[in-house]
Structure formats: C-alpha cells, structure tokens
N, C-alpha and C positions, 0 to 999 in steps of 0.2 A: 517418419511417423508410422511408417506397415510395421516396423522390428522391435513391437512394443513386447513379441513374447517371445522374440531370439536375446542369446545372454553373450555368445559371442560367434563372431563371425571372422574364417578366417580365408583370405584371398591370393590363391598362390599362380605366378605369373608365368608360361612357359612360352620361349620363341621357339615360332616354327616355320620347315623352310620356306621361298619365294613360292609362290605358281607361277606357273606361266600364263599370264592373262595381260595383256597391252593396257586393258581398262582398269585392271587393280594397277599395276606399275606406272599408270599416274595419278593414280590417286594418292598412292603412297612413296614417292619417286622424291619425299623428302628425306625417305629412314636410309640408313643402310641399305647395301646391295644385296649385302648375305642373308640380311633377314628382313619379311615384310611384317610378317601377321605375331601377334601373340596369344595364346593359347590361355583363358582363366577358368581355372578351378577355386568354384567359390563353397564352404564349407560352415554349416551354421550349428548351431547348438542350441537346443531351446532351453529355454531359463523356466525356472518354477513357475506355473501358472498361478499359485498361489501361495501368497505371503502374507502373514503378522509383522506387527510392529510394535514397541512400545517406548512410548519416549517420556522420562518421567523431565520436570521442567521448575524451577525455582523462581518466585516471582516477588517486585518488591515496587510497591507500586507508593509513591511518597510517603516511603518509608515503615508500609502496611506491610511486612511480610507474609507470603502464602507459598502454595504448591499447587502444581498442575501436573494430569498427567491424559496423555493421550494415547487411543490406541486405534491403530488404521489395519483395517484387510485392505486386500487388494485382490484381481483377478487379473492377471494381464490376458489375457486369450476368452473371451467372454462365449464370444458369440463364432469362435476360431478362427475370426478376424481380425487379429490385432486389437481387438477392443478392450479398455483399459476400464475397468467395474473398481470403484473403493467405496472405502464408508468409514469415515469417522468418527471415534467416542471422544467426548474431552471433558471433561472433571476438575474443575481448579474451587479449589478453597482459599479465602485471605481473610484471619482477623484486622481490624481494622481499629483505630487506636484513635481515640480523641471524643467519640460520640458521647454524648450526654442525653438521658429521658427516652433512649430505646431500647426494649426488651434484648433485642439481639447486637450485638456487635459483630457479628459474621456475614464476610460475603461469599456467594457460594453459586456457582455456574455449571451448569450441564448443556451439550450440546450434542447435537449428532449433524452430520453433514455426510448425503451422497453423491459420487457424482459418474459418469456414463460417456466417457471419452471411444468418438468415432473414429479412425483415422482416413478420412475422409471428407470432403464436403454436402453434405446431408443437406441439399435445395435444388426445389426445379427449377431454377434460375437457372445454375449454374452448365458452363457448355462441358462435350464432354476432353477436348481442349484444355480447357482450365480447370479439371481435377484433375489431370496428369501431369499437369505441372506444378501445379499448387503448392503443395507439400500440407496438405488440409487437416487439422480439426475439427472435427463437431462435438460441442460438450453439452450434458445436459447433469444440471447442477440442484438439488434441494436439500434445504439445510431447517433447524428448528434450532434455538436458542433459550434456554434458562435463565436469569439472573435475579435472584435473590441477594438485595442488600438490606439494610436494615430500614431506611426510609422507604423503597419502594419493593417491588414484583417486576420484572418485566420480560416479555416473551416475544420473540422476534423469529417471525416465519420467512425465507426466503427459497426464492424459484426462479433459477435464470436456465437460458439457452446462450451459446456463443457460439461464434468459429473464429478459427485462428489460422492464416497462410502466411506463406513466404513466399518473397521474388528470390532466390540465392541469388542470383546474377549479380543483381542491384541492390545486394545488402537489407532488404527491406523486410519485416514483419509486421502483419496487418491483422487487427482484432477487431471484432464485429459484437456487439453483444445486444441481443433484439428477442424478444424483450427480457427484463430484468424486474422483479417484483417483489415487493418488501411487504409487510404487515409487522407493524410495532404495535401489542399490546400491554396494556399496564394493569393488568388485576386487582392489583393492591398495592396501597399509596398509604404509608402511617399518618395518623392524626398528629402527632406533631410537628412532623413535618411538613403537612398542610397548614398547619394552623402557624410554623414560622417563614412562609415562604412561599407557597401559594395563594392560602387566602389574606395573608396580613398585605395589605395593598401599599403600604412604605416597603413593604421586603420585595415585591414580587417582581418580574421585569416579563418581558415578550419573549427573551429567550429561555429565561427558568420554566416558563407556563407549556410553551411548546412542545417544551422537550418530555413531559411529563404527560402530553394524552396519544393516546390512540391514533394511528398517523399510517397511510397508505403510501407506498411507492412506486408507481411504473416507470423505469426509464429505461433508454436502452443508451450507448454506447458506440463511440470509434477509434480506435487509435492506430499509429503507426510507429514503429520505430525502425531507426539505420543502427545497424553497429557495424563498423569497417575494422576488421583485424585486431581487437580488443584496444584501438588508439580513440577512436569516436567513437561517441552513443549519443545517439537523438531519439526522444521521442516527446509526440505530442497526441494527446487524447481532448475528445468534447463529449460530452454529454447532458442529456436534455430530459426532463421529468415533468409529467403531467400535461404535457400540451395536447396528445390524443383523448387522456379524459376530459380537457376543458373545453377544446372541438367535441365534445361530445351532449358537455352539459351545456353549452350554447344551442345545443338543440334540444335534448332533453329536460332542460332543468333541473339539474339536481336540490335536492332540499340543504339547507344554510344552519352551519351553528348558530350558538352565539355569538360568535365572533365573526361571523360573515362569510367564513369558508364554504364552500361545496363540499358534497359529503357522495361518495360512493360505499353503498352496502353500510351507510348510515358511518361512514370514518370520514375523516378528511383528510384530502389527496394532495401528496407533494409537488408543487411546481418550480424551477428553476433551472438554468442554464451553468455547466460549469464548464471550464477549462486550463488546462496541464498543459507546461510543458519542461522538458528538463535537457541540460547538456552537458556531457563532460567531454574533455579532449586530456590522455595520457601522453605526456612527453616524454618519454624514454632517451635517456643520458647514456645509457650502456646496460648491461644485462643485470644489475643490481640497484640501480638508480634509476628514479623514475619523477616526476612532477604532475601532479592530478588536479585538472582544475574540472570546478563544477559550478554549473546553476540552476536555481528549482524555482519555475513561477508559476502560479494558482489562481487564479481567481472563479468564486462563483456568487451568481447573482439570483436571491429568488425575488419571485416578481409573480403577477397574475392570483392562486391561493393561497400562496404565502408570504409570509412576509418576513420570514426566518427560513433559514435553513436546515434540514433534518440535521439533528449532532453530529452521525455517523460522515454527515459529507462535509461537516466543519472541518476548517487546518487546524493545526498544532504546532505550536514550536517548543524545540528545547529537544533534549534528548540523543542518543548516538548515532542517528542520520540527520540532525538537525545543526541546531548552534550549541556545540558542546560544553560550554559552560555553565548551562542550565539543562535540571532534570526534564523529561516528559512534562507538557502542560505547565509549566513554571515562569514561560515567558510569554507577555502578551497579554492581549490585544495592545499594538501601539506604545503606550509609556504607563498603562495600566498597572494596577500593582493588587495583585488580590490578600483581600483582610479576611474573608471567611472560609476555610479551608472542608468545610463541607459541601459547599457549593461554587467554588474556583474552579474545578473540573470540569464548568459547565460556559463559565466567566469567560474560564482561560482559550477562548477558541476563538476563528475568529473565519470572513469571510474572503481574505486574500494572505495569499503566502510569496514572500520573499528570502530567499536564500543562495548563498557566494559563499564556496569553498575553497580553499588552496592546500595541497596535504603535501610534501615531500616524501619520500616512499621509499627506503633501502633495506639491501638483505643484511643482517646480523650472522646471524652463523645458524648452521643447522636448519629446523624448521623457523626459525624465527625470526621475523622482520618486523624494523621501528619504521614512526611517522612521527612527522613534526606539523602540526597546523593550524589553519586560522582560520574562523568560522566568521561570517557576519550573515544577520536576517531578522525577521521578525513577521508577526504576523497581526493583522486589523480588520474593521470591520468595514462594510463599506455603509452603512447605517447605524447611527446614532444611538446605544442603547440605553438604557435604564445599570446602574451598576457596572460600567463600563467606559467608566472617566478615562478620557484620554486614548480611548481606542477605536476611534474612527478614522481613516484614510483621510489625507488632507496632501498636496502635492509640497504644501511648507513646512509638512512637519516629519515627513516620513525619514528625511535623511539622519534626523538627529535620533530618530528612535529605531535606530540599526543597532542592533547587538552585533559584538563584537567578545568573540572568545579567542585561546591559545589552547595548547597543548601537546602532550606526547602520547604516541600509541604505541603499543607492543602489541604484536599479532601472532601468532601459531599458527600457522602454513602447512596445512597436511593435503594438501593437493585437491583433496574432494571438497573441503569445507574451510574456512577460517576463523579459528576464534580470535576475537578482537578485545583487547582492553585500552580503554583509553581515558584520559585524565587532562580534564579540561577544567581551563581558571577563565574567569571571568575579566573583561578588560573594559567593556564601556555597556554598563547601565542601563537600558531609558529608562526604566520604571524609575528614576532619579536625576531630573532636572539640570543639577552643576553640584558642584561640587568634589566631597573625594567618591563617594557612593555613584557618582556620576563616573568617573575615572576608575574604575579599580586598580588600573594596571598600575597607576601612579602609586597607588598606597593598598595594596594587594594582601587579603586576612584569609588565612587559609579554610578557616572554620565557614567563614561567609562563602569567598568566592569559586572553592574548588566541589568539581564535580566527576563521579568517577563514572563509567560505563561498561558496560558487560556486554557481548549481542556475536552475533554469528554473520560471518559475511562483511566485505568490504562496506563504509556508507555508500559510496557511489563508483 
C-alpha cells in the first residue's frame, strides 16, 4: 500500500561469510555451514507522479445504443506519501428508441467523482501495533452525478469515507465504510410521464412513486473477504441505512410527508438492512483445465421509513455476471414477465438475489481460452407489489422460477485484463408456467432464446 509512487522495484540477494558469534550460529544453525547471512540491495524506481487517461467506451443498453467516454488524472505521490489523489470525468450519451409524446429522445449523463486514498489507517482508535501490520487504506470519496432522460432530470450527490486492511497471514481483507451519504434529487419530472404513471392511480405502484422523489441516504458498511491462492474466494458484507437518523428523529421529531415518512432537511431518509454473500472454489485439472463453481446470495429488507428500497440497492438479474441467457434487467422478479418497456427497468428489480454457476474453463491456443457453462438464479421481492405479478418470494414457488441458461465463452487472455465474449441460450423459463416457452432447451428458437455478451474480466 506505501509503493503507490515506485513503478519498479528491484531486489538483488548477496550471501555473506559466517561470523563468529555462538548466538547467531544458533539461530541460524539450520542454513549451511559456509554461509549464514544474506546481504539485500533493494533498488526502486519512482513511477510518474502524474498521469491521464482516456478510455473511450460503447454502450448498448436494451438495445439503445450510445457512447461513453471517460477521462481520470491521477497523482500518485500527493502529499509525498504515497497518497493516491484522482478525479474522474464521464460523458455518456444514448439515443433511445421506442418513446412516444416526448420532446427528447436522448439520454445523456455527466458526472465527475474524487477521490483521496491514504496509505494508512487514518483513526484514533487505531493502536500503533495495528498500522504496521495492517497493510491499511484510508479513502475519502465525493462524487456528483447528471442524468438527463427524457421523462425525468435526476442529480445524485455522493460523499463517503472508508478503510480497507488486510491479515496476509490469514488470507483475509477487511472493508469498513462509516459513513456513506447519498442525496437523490429530481428537478424535473415530464408531464406525460406523470400524467401515465405517477398520477394516473391504475398505472402507479409504490415502487414506480419512490423511485421518482427526492430521497436521502446514510449508511455505512462491512465486509470481509478470504481468497487462498486464486482456488477460494469468500466474501460477505452487511449494511444498514438510516437507523442513526431514526434514533435521532425519535428524539427530535422530524416533520412527515404525505406519505408518513420522516423528512431530514425536509427529504426523506432511507432505511434498511442488506446482506451479500458470495463463493467460488476453482478446481484445477492441470495447468490448462480448470472447473469454476460459484454462488451469489442477497438479500435486503427495508423496514422502519421505508417501505421500498432505494433502486440503486435493488438486484438485477440477467446479463454477463449473472444468468446468461438473459440481457441486463430482463429477468425477474420471480415468474414476472414485463409488458411495458419504459418502465420494466424499474419493475425488473427486485429485493433478494439467487445465483449458481458452473463454468468449465480451458486454454485454446495462444492468448485465447474457451468456457462451457450453466447459469441458474433469479431474483424477487420480498413484498407484494402493485405491477409485479408473480414476483414475491414464497418458499413453494421459488424452485420452479430458477432460470436456467447454457453456453460458450471465448476470452482473450492478455495477462493484465480479459476480454470476455460469451453466448448464452436460454433453457427454462419462469416468466412461463409449462409448457414449450417454459422448456426452451426442448424446442430452443435462436431469435428468442440466445443472448450474446461483451464485458472485461472473468464473471466470478
């Protein structure tokens, strides 16, 4: 974590003779006779303190194509302590295809994000013991967010602090994040889009209305994860929102929507519990052959001011870490099946996630290696909603509404990064009861059931 502004380091070993000392020759009275001690000359090289970046980026979002492009400084040596200073531009545009009765058809985002990495543990808690073995982060993160669609505006400020250690011994890394602070605002909301969906009271639901006002966030964070020699990876994280503002307004009182929420600086404040966890174990056959299993389980519950969950902490399923024969957002809640495709993006979510992977994993030649695999999962709600047939959690119905994919992967293996392609069919349904729509596998339509994917980096 200290050699964030050395670029290489190079460590050259020299033996040199015994001494004569009774108390070193047994200490060391395991080495050779001839030699006791070895001599290091360690040689470093500092790396540019400061660097550009520009990553231009292609985007295709159910089938909206756009462009993004991003561009990062950096600082690595800030404060001539290894302190790690960046700042993020991002710029993506996507026309979007199907809108009817809005002026615009373009969506369009700007964002900047900084952020201020310590290499260090930055608290008076901490002993001085436990910085020096740590291997510590301190980061301090704020970010601002644009997004122009044609329905709505929305502006989203965020402001966290974190730290991040490790046990090396014990494989372990540990993330703290205290606190974390969101502000979602919505400026501007079109009149027809309120008039087919907010205020028409047949269209509207609990989860369409929430996601569409002004909405506050405090929570903070913990996680841990093991990874042992790239064969296991575990990790599990919790985190909790708004129970210090509701200890708060239980003394204060804050003042009430209309809808019965508390309100901080006159917003209403997110409350809810969530919890991750995920596993994979790599089975290595021999140095070309490999078997990858995984699993990913979610759940979050809001309770206390809300009675929904913020979007951004909604799941998702479908897409190229998920159940591969379905795009982003395409599958879900449950056996759900969405009819309005302007507002499914919001449908398609849901508040518990289930997913089982099995990938086969060999070299081809060159940089290039295939995968053969099998995706099952799906994701629900744990409350009942409006517009959301058949997407509640139930312990009788969750097995039959397991998605079930196939497929092949080809990857490009350049050591630093992975591009991944991968082509995934569809094999069981649930948004489809019985039937052949229920079964793909049996009577499998290419145009229906195949899904292709693009993404950088292994799924799991």
């Amino acid at each position: 974590a200290r050699l964030g502004a050395i670029r290489y380091t190079d460590i050259e070993f020299k033996e040199m003779p015994q001494f004569d000392s009774v108390a070193i020759n047994r200490i060391f009275d395991y080495t050779p006779p001839s030699f006791r001690f070895l001599e290091a000359n360690i040689k470093l090289s500092h790396t540019k303190p400061n660097t550009i970046a520009f990553q231009p980026e292609g985007t295709n979002t159910a089938g909206d194509l756009g462009a993004a492009a991003v561009l990062t400084y950096q600082n690595r040596n800030l404060f001539h302590g290894s302190e790690l200073f960046s700042i993020e531009l991002r710029a993506a545009f996507e026309a979007i295809k199907g809108l009817e009765g809005y002026s615009n058809h373009n969506y369009e985002e700007y964002g900047i994000q900084a952020k201020l990495q310590f290499p260090r543990f930055l608290s008076p808690f901490s002993t001085r013991e436990f910085r020096r073995r740590s291997n510590a982060v301190s980061e301090l993160s704020v970010g601002w967010d644009f997004q122009d669609r044609p329905e709505f505006h929305r502006r989203v400020f965020s402001a966290a602090w974190k730290y991040n250690w490790s046990n090396i011994r014990r494989h372990l890394n540990y993330e703290l994040e205290v606190p974390d602070l969101s502000y979602v605002y919505m400026p501007w909301i079109s009149e027809r889009f309120k008039a087919d969906y907010l205020d028409n009271v047949s269209n509207r639901n609990a989860i369409l209305r929430y996601n569409y006002e002004d909405l506050f966030i405090m929570r903070s964070g913990f996680s841990v994860a093991y990874n042992r020699n790239d064969n296991v990876a575990i990790k599990a994280k919790i985190e909790s929102a708004g129970n210090l503002l509701s200890m708060t307004n239980s003394i204060a009182k804050f003042k009430k929507n209309e809808q019965g929420q508390a309100k901080i600086f006159n917003i209403a404040y997110a409350q809810y519990l969530k919890f991750d966890f995920s596993f994979t174990r790599i089975l290595r056959f021999d140095p070309r052959n490999s078997l990858a299993l995984h699993t990913d389980f979610g759940i979050a519950y809001p309770y206390g001011n809300s009675k929904v969950l913020p979007f951004e902490k909604r799941y998702i399923a479908g897409g190229p870490n998920s159940v591969r024969g379905w795009s982003v957002r395409e599958l879900g809640p449950g056996s759900f099946r969405g009819t309005d495709g302007r507002i499914d993006f919001i449908n398609q979510t849901g508040d518990l996630k289930l997913n089982l992977s099995s990938e086969y994993r060999t070299h081809l030649f060159w940089k290039f290696d295939g995968a053969a695999f099998v995706d099952a999962g799906n994701i629900w709600t744990l409350r009942k909603y409006a517009d959301q047939t058949g997407g509640q959690f139930t312990f009788s119905k969750f097995l039959k509404q397991m998605a079930v994919s196939y497929g092949l992967g080809l990857r490009l293996n350049f050591d630093y990064f992975i591009l991944r392609f991968d082509a995934g069919m569809k094999a069981i349904d649930p948004a489809y009861s019985s039937g052949r729509r229920h079964y793909p596998i049996v009577n499998p339509k290419f145009s229906r059931d195949f899904t292709f994917h693009f993404a950088v980096g292994l799924p799991f």
